[in-house]
N, C-alpha and C positions, 0 to 999 in steps of 0.2 A: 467492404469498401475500405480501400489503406489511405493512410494520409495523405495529404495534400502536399505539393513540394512548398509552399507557404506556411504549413504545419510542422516540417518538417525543420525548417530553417530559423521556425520559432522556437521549436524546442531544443538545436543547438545552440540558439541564444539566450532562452528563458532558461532554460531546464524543467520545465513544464508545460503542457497543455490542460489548456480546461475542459468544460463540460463537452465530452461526447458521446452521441446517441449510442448504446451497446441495445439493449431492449425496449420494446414498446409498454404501455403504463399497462396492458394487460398482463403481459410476464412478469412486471417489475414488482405488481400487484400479489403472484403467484409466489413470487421468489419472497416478497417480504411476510407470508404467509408463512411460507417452508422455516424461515428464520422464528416466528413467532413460536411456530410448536416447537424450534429446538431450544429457546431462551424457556419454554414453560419446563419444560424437560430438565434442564439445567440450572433455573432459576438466575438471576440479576448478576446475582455476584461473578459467577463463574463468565456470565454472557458478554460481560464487561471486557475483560481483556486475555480471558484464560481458552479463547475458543481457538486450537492453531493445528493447520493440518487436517481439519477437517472436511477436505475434498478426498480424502481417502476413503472415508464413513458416509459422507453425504452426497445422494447422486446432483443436488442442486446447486453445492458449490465446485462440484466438480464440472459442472456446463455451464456456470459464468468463468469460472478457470479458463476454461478451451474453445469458448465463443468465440466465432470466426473476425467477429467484428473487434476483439480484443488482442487477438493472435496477430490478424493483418498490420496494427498500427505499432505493435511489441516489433515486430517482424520490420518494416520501416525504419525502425529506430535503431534495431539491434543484430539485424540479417537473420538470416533465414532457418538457423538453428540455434532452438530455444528449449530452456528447462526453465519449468517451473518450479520452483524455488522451497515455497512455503505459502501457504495463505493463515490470513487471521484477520480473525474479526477485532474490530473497536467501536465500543458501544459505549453513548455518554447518557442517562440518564438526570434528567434536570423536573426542576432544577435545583443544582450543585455548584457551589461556586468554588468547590477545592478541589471538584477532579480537573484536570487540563492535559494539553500534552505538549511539553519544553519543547524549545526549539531543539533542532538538532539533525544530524543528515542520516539516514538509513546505514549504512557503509558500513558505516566505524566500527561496532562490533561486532561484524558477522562473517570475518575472519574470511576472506575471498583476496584472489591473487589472478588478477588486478582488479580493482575495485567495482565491477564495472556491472549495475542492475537498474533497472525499473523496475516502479512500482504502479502500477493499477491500482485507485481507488475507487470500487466499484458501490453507489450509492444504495441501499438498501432501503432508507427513508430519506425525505428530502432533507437536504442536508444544507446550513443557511448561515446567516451572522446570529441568527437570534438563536439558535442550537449548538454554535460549537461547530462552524465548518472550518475545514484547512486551511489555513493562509500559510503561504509561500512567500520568499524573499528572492525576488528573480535574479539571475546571472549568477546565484552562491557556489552554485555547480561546481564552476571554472576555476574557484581555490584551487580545486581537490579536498581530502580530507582535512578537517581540524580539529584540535585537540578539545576534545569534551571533559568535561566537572561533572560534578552532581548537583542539581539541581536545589535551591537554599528554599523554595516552598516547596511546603506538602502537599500530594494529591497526584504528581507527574504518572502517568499511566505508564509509562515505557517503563521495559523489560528491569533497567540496572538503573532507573533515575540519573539516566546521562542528560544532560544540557549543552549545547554550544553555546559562548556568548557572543552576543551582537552588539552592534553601534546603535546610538539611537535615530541615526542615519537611515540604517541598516530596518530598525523597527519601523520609522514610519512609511517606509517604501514595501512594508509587507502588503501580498494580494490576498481578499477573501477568493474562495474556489466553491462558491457555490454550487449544488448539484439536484437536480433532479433525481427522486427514485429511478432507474434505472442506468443513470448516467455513471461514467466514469472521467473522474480525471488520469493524466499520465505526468510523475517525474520522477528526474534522475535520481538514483543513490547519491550522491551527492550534495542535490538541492538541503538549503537550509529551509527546514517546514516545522510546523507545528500545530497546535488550535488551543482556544481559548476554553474557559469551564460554559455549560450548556446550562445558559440560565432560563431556559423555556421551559413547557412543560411536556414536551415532545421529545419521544426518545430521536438521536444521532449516532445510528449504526451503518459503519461501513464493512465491506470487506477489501482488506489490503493481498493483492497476490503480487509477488515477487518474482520479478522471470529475470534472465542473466542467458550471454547466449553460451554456450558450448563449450566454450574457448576456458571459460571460468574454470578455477580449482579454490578448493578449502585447502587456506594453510594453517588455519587456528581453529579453535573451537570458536560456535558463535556465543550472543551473546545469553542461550538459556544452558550454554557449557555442551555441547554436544557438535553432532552435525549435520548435515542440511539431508535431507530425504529427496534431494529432487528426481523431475522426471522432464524427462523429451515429451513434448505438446507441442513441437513440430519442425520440419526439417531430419537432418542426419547427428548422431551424436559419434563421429569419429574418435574424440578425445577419450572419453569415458571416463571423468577426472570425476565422477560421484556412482560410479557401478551403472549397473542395469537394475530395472526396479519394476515390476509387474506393474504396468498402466489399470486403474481402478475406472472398473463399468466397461472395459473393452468391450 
């Protein structure tokens, strides 16, 4: 089912949509299981913020990746030929009140010519105010990029401890984006987003996939210094501005 033209017109004007059904509490169930054995695997640390790209390795994040109901509303937003990006996990374990994640907009150092991606955040555990869900600062989109700092507390989860700064304007008009297990939210690279430290005692793991349509090229390294591995997950890639790449689990 693809969006709504109601949906559609919110998200050119918010730069985000909220909770939408992708899975039922049975799969969502299944999936946050498959996540369990890989955090035992891996242990805390690692499961935290060091999990990326692992729809290559994992057939489970590779079928929330390319889930039809995820594709349809990418597809909507960004027409009909899409690559998927990157995925990564974030995981908040609480409670913690020094891990968090700075405001700040996707985009900015992930070196793309023109700017231009969604992000899917796909719910892994319920995801709340009292865990550390995402809050959004709607219409931030519409800047375009802004110039990011580093972050003056400790604990920021992102890649280079980049920060946007905001109005207090700006903060008190932020949205929580609460989520059910299996839900996804959808916003722009550009939206100004963040979340606060998980002071429950309930872990707050999502997965983030980034899809961009076609048309997109890397003209810099991003920001863990390299470049993007993406892949067509659907439509034509005429462009071929990131190679051809063996589709995993074909």
């Amino acid at each position: 089912m693809s969006l709504s033209q109601e949906q559609i017109e919110s998200y050119a004007r918010d730069g985000y949509l909220p909770a939408i059904d992708v899975v039922g509490a049975e799969q969502a169930t299944d999936y946050r299981r498959q996540f369990d054995e890989l955090e035992a695997e891996v242990g805390r640390e690692k499961a935290g913020i060091g999990l990326i790209d692992l729809h290559f390795q994992r057939r489970f994040i590779w079928d929330i990746a390319v889930n039809p109901v995820v594709l349809d509303a990418i597809e909507a937003l960004l027409g009909p030929n899409i690559l998927l990006l990157a995925s990564h996990f974030f995981c908040k374990y609480g409670p913690d009140k020094e891990k968090f994640v700075a405001w700040h907009q996707d985009v900015t150092f992930w070196g793309l010519e023109p700017p231009k991606a969604i992000t899917a955040w796909f719910a892994v555990d319920d995801s709340d105010a009292g865990n550390g869900c995402m809050q959004v600062i709607p219409a931030t989109q519409l800047g375009g990029i802004l110039q990011h700092g580093k972050a003056d507390q400790a604990g920021n989860l992102l890649s280079i401890n980049q920060e946007v700064m905001i109005s207090d304007e700006q903060r008190q008009g932020a949205v929580d984006l609460p989520l059910r297990a299996g839900q996804m939210s959808l916003h722009s690279g550009t939206l100004i987003h963040g979340s606060l430290s998980n002071m429950s005692t309930r872990r707050r793991c999502g997965l983030t996939l980034r899809y961009v349509p076609t048309s997109v090229r890397q003209t810099k390294d991003n920001s863990h210094g390299g470049s993007w591995n993406a892949l067509l997950v659907r439509g034509e890639d005429r462009e071929q501005n990131f190679g051809l790449r063996t589709i995993p689990f074909a």
